[in-house]
DSSP file (Angstrom, degrees, kcal/mol; ACC not computed):
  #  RESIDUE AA STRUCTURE BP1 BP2  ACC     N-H-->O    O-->H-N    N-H-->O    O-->H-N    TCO  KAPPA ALPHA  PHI   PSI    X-CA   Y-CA   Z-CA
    1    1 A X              0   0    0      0, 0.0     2,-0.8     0, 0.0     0, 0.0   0.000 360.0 360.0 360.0 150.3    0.0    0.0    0.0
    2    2 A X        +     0   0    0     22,-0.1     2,-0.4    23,-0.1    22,-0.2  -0.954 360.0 163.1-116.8  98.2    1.2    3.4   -0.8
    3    3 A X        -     0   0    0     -2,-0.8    20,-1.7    20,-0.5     2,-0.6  -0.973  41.0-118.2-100.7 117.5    1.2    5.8    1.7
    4    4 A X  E     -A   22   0A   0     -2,-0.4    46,-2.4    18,-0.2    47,-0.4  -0.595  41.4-178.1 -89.5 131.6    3.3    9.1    1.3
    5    5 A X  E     -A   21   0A   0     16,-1.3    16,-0.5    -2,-0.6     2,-0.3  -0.417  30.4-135.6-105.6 148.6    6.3    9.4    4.3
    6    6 A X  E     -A   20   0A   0     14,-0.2    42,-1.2    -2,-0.2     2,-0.3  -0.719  26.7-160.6-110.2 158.4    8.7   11.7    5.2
    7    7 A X  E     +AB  19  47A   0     12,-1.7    12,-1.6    -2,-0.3     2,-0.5  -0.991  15.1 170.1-133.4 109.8   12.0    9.8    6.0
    8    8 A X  E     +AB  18  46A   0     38,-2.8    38,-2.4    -2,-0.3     2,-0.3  -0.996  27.7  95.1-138.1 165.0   14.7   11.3    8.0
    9    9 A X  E    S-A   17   0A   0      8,-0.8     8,-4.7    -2,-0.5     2,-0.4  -0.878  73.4 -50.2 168.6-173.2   17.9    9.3    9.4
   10   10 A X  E     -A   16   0A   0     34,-0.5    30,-0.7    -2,-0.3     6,-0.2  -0.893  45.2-137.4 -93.1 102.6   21.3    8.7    8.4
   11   11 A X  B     -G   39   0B   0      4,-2.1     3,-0.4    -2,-0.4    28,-0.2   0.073  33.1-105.4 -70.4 179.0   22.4    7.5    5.0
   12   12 A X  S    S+     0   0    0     26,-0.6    -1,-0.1     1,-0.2    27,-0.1   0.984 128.5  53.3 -64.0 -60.1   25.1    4.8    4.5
   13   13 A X  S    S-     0   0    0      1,-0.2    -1,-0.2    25,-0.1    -2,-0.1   0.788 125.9-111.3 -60.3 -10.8   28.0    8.0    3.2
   14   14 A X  S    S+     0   0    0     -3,-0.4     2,-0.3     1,-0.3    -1,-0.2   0.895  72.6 147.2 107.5  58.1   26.6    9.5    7.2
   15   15 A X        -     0   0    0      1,-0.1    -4,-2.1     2,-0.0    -1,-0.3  -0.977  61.6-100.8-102.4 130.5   24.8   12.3    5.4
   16   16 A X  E     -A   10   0A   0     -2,-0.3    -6,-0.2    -6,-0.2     2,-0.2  -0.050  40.4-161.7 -55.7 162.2   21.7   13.5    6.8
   17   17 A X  E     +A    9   0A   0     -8,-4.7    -8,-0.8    -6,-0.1     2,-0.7  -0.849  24.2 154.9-126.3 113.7   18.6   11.9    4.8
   18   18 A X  E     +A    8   0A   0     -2,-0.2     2,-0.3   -10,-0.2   -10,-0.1  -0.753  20.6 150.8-179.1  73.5   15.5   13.5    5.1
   19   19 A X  E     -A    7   0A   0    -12,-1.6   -12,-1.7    -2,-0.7     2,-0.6  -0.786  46.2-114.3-118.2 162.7   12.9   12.9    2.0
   20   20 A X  E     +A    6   0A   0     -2,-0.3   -14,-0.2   -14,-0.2     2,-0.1  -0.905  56.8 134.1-105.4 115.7    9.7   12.7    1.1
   21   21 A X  E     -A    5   0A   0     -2,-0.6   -16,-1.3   -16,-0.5     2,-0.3  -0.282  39.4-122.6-120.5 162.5    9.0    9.5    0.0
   22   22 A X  E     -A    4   0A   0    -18,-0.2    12,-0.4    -2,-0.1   -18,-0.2  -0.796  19.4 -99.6-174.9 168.9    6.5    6.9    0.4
   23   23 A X        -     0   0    0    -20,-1.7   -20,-0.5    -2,-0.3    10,-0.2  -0.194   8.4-168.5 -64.3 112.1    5.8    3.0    1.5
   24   24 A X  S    S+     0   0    0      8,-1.0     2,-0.2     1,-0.3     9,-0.1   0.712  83.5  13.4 -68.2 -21.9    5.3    0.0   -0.9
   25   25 A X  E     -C   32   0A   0      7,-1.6     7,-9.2   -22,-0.1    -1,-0.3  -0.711  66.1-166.6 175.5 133.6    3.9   -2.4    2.2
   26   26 A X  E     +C   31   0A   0     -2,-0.2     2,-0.3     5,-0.2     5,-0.2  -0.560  10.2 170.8-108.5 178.5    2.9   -1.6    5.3
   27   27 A X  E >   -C   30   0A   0      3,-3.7     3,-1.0    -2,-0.2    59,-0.1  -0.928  47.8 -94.0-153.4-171.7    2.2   -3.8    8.4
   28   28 A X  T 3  S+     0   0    0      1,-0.3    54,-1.6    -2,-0.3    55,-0.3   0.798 125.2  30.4 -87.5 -11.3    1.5   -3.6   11.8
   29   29 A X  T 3  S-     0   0    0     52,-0.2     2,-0.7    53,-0.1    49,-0.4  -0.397 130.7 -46.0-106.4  42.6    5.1   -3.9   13.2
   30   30 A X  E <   -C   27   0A   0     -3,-1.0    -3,-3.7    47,-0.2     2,-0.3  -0.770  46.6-121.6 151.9-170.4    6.5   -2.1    9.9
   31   31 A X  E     -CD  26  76A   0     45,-3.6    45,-1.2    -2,-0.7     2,-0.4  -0.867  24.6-104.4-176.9 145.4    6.9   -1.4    6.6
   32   32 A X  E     -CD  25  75A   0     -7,-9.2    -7,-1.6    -2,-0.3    -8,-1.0  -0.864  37.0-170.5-113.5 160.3    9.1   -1.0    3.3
   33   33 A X  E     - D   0  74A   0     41,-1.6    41,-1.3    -2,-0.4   -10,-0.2  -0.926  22.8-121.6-129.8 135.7    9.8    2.4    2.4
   34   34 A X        -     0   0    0     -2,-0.4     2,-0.3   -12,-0.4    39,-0.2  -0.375  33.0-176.0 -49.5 143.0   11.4    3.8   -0.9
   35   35 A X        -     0   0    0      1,-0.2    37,-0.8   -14,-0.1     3,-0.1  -0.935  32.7-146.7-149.4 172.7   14.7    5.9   -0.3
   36   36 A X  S    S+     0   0    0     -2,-0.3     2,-0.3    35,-0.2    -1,-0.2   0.753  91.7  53.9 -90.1 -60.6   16.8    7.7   -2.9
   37   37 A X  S    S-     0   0    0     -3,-0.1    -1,-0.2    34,-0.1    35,-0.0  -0.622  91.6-103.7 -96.1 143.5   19.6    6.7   -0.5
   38   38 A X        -     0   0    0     -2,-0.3   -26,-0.6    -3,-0.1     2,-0.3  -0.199  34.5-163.9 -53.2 160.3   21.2    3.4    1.2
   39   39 A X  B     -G   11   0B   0    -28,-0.2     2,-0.4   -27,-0.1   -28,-0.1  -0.802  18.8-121.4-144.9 121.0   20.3    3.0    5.1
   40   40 A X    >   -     0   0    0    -30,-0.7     3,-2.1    -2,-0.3    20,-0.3  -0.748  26.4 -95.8 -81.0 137.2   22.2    0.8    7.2
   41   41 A X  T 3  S+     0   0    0     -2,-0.4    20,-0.2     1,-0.2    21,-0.1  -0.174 103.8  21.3 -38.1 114.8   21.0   -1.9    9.0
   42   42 A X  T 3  S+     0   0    0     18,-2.7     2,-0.4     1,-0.5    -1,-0.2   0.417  88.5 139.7  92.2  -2.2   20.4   -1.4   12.3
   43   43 A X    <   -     0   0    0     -3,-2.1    17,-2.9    17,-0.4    -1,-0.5  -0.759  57.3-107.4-100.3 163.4   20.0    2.2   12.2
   44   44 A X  E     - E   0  59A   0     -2,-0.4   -34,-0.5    15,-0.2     2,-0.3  -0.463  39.8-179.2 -55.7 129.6   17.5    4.7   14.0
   45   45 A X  E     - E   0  58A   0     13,-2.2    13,-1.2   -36,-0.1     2,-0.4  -0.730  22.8-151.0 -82.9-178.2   14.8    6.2   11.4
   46   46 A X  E     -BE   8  57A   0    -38,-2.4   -38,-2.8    -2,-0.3     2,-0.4  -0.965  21.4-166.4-126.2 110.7   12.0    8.8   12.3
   47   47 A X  E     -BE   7  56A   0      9,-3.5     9,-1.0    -2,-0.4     2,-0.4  -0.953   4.0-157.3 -85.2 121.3    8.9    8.0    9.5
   48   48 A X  E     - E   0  55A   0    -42,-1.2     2,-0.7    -2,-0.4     7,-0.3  -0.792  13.8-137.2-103.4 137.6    6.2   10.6    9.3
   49   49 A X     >  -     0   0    0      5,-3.0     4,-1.2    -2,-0.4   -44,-0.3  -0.809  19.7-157.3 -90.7 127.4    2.6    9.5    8.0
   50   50 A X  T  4 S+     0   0    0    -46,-2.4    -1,-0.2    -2,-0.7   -45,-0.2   0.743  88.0  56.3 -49.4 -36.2    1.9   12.7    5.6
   51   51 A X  T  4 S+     0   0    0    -47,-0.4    -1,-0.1     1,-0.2   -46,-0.1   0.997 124.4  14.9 -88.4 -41.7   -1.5   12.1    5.8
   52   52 A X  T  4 S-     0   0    0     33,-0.2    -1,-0.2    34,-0.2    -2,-0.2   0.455  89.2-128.1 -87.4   5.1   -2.0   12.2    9.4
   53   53 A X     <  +     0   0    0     -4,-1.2     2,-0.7     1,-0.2    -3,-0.2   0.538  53.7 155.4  73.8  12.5    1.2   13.8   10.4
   54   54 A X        -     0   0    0     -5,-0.2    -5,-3.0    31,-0.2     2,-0.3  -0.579  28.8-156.5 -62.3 132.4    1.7   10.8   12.9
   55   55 A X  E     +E   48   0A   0     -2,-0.7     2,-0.3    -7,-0.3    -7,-0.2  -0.868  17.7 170.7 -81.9 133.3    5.5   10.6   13.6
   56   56 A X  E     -E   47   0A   0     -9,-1.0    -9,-3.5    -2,-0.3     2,-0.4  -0.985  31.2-120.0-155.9 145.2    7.2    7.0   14.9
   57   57 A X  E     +E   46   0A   0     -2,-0.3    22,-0.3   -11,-0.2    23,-0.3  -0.663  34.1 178.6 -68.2 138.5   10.8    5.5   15.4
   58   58 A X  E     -E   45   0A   0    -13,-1.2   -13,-2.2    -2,-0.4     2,-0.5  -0.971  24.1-129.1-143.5 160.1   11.5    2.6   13.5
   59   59 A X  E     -EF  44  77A   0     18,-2.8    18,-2.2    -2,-0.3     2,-0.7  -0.870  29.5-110.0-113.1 131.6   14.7    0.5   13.3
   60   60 A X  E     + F   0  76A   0    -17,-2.9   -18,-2.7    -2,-0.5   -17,-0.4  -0.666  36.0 177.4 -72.1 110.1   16.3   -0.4    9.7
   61   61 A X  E     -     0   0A   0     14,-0.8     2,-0.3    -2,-0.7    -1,-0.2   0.976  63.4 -35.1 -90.6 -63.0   15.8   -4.6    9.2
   62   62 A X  E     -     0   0A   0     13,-0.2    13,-2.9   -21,-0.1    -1,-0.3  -0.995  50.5-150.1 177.6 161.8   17.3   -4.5    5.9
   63   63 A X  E     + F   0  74A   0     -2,-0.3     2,-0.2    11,-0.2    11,-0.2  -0.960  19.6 149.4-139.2 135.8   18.0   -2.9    2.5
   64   64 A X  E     - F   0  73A   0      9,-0.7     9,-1.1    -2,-0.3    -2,-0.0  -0.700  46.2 -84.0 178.1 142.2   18.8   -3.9   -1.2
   65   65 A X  E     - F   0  72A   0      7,-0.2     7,-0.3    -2,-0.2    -2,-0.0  -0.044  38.2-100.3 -55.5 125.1   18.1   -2.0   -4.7
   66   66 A X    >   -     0   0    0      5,-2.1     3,-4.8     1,-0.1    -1,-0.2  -0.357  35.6-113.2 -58.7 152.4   15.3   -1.9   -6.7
   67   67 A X  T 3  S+     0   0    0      1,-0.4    -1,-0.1     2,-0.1    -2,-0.1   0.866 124.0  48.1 -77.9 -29.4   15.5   -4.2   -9.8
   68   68 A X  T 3  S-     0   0    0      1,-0.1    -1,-0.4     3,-0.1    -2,-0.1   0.807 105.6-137.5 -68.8 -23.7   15.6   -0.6  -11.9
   69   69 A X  S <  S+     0   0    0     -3,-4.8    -2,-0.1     2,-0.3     3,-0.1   0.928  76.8 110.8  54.1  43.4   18.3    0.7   -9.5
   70   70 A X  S    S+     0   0    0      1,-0.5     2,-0.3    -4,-0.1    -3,-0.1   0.653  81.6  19.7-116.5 -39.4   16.9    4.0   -9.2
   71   71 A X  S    S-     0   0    0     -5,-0.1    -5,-2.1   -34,-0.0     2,-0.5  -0.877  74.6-118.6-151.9 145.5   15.6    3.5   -5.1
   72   72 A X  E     - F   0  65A   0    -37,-0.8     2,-0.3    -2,-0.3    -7,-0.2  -0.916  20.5-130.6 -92.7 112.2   16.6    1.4   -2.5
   73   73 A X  E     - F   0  64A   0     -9,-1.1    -9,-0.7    -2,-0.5     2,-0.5  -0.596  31.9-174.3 -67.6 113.9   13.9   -1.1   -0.8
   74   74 A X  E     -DF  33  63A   0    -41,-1.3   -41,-1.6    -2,-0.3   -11,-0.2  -0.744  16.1-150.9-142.4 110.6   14.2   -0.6    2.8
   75   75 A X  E     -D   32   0A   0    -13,-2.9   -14,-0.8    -2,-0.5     2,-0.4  -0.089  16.6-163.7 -44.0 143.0   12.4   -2.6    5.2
   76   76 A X  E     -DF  31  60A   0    -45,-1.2   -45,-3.6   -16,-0.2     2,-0.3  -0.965   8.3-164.7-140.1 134.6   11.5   -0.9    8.5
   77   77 A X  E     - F   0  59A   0    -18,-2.2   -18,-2.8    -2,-0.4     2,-0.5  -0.871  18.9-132.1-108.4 130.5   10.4   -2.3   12.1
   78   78 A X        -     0   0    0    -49,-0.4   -20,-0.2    -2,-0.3     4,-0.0  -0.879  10.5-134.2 -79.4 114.2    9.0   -0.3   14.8
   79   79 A X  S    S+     0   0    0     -2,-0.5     2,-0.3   -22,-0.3   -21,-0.1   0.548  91.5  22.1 -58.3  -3.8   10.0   -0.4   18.0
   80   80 A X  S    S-     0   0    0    -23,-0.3    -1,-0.0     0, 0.0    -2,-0.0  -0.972 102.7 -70.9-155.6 150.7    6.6   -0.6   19.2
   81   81 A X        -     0   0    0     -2,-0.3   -52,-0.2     1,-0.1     3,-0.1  -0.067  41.0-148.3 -24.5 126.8    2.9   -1.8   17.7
   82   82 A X    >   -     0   0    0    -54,-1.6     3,-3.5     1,-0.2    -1,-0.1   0.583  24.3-176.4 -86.0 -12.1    2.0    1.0   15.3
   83   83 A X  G >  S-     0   0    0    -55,-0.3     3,-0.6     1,-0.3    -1,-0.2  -0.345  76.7  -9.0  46.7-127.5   -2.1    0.9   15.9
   84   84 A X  G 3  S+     0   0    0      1,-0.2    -1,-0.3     2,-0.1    -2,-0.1   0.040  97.5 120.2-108.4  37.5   -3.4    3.0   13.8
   85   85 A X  G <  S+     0   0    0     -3,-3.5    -1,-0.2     1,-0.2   -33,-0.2   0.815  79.7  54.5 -23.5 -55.3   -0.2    4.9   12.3
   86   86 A X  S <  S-     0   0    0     -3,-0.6   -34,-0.2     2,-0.2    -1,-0.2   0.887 104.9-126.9 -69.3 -38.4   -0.9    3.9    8.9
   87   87 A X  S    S+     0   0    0      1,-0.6     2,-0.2    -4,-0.2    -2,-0.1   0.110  75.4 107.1 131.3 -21.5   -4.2    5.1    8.9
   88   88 A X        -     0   0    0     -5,-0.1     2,-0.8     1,-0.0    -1,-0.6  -0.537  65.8-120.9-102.7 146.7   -5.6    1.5    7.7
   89   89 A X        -     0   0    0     -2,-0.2     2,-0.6    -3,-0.1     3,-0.1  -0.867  27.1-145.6 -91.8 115.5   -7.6   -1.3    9.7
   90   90 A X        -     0   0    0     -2,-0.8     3,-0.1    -7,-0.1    -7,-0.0  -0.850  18.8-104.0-105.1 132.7   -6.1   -4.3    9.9
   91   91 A X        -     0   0    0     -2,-0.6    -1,-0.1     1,-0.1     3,-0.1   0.446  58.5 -84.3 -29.7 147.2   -7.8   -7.7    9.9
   92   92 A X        -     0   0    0      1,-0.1    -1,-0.1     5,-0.1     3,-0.1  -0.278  49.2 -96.8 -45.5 130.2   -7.8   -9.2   13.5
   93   93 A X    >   -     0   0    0      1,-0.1     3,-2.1    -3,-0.1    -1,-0.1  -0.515  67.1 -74.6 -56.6 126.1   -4.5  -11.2   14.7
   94   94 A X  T 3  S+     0   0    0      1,-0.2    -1,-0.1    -2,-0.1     3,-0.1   0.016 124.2  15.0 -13.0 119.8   -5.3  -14.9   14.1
   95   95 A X  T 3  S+     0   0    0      1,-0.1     2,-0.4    -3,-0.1    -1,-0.2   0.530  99.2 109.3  61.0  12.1   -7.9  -15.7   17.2
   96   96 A X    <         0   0    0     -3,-2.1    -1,-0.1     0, 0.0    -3,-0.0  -0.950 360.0 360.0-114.5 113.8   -8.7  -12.4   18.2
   97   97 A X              0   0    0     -2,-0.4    -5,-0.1    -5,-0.1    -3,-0.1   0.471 360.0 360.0 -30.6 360.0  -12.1  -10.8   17.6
């Protein structure tokens, strides 16, 4: 799902990064996010939901180039349940109403 993001962290060359962007699939601990620029693994981002202006930390799970090489696919985790961040309902966790 495509939901437009602001992205700001640290790129791989340790240049601020800090684009507007936005997510190819979200989830409830996460998401992958389009970047111009590499992220390392294991670093701090900040993602901001455009549409609702929600801000959350999320931790970089991993990174590798889009087939075109134009953008970098970069997984993101949240350090905590996102609720309603994205803005989307999502189905009930197996066995919960």
């Amino acid at each position: 799902m495509r939901i437009p993001v602001e992205v700001h962290g640290v790129a791989e060359d340790g240049k601020l990064l800090e684009e507007q962007t936005f997510t190819g699939v979200i989830g409830a601990m996460g998401a992958m996010v389009l970047t111009s620029q590499k992220l390392l693994v294991g670093t701090e981002v900040e993602l901001t939901n455009r549409f609702s202006q929600q801000t959350a930390k999320f931790r970089v799970a991993w990174v590798r180039p889009q087939e075109d090489g134009g953008l970098w696919e970069t997984g993101v985790e949240s350090f905590k349940p996102l609720d309603d961040f994205w803005g989307v309902r999502s189905p009930p966790k197996h066995g919960r109403p």
